[in-house]
C-alpha positions in Angstrom: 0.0 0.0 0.0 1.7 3.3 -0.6 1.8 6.1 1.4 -0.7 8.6 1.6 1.0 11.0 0.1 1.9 9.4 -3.1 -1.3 8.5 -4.0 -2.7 10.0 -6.7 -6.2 11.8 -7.0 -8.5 9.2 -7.9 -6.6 6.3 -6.0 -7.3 8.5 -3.2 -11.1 9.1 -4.4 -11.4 5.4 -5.0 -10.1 4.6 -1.4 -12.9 7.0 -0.1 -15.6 5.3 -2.1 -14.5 2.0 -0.7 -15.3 3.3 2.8 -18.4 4.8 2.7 -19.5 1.9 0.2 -18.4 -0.4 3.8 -19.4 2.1 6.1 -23.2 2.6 4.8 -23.4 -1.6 4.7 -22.3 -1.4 8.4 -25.4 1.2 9.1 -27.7 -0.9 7.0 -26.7 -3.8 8.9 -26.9 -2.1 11.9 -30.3 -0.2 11.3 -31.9 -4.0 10.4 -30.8 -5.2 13.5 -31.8 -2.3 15.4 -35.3 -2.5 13.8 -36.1 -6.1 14.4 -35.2 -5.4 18.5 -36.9 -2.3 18.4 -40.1 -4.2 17.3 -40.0 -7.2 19.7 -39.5 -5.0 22.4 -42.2 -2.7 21.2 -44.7 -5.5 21.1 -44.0 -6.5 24.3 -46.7 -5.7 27.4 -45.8 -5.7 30.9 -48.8 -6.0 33.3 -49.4 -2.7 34.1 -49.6 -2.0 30.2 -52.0 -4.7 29.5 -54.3 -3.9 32.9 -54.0 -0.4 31.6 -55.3 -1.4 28.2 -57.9 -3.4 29.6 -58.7 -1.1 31.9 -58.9 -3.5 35.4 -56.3 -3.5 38.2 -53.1 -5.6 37.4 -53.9 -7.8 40.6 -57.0 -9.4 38.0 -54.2 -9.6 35.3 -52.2 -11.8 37.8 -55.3 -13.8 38.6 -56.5 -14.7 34.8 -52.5 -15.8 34.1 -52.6 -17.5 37.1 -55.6 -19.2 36.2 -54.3 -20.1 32.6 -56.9 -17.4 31.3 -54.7 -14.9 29.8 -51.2 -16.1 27.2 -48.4 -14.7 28.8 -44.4 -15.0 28.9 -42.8 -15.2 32.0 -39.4 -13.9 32.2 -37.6 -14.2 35.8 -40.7 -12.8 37.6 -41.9 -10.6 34.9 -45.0 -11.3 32.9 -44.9 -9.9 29.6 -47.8 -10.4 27.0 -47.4 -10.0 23.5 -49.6 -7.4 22.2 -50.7 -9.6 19.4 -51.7 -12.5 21.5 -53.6 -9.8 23.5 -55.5 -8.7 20.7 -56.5 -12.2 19.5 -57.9 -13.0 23.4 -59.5 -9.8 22.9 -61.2 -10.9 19.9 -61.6 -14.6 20.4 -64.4 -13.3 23.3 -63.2 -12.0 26.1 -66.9 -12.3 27.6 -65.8 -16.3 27.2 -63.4 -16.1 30.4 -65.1 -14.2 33.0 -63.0 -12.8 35.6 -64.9 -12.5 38.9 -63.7 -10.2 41.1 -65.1 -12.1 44.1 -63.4 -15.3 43.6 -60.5 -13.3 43.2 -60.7 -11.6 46.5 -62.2 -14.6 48.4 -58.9 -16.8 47.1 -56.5 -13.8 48.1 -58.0 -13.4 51.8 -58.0 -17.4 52.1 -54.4 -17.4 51.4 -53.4 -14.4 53.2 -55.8 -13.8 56.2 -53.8 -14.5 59.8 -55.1 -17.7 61.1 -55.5 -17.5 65.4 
């Protein structure tokens, strides 16, 4: 390789286009990447979004994935929900899976009322 200094002109110009022809498949390869994580995480619910969307308190969200009611991830102690598979409960009949509030709070006083 010579030095940069005897180069001429367009081996100097054709050096250049080499790196921005390697640097702009870099960005493209990183801005796919970046995309496909960006959606993933974007689909992804965390309780509070999904009682939030549903509009109920996240301790009847526990109960119905608790239950087996509601399609959930768990990761560590996290529950995540795809936003898809939300949707598709949502449209499958919610009204199928009733989740009563009373058998709810009847379960969580049995399990956590002090016994004398």
């Amino acid at each position: 390789m010579k030095p940069e200094i005897n180069r001429t002109i367009e081996e100097r110009l054709e050096h250049i286009e080499k790196d921005v022809s390697q640097i702009k498949l870099m960005l493209s390869n990183f801005l796919s990447d970046f995309t496909k994580s960006q959606s993933i995480e974007e689909s992804l619910l965390n309780v509070k979004d999904v009682s939030s969307f549903l509009k109920v308190d996240s301790n009847i969200i526990y109960a119905a994935c608790s239950k087996g009611e509601l399609p959930f991830i768990k990761i560590g102690k996290s529950y995540k929900f795809k936003k898809e598979d939300i949707l598709k409960w949502i449209e499958n009949g919610r009204d199928k899976v009733v989740i009563n509030v009373d058998d709810y709070v009847n379960s969580y006083l049995q399990r956590h009322t002090l016994r004398g």
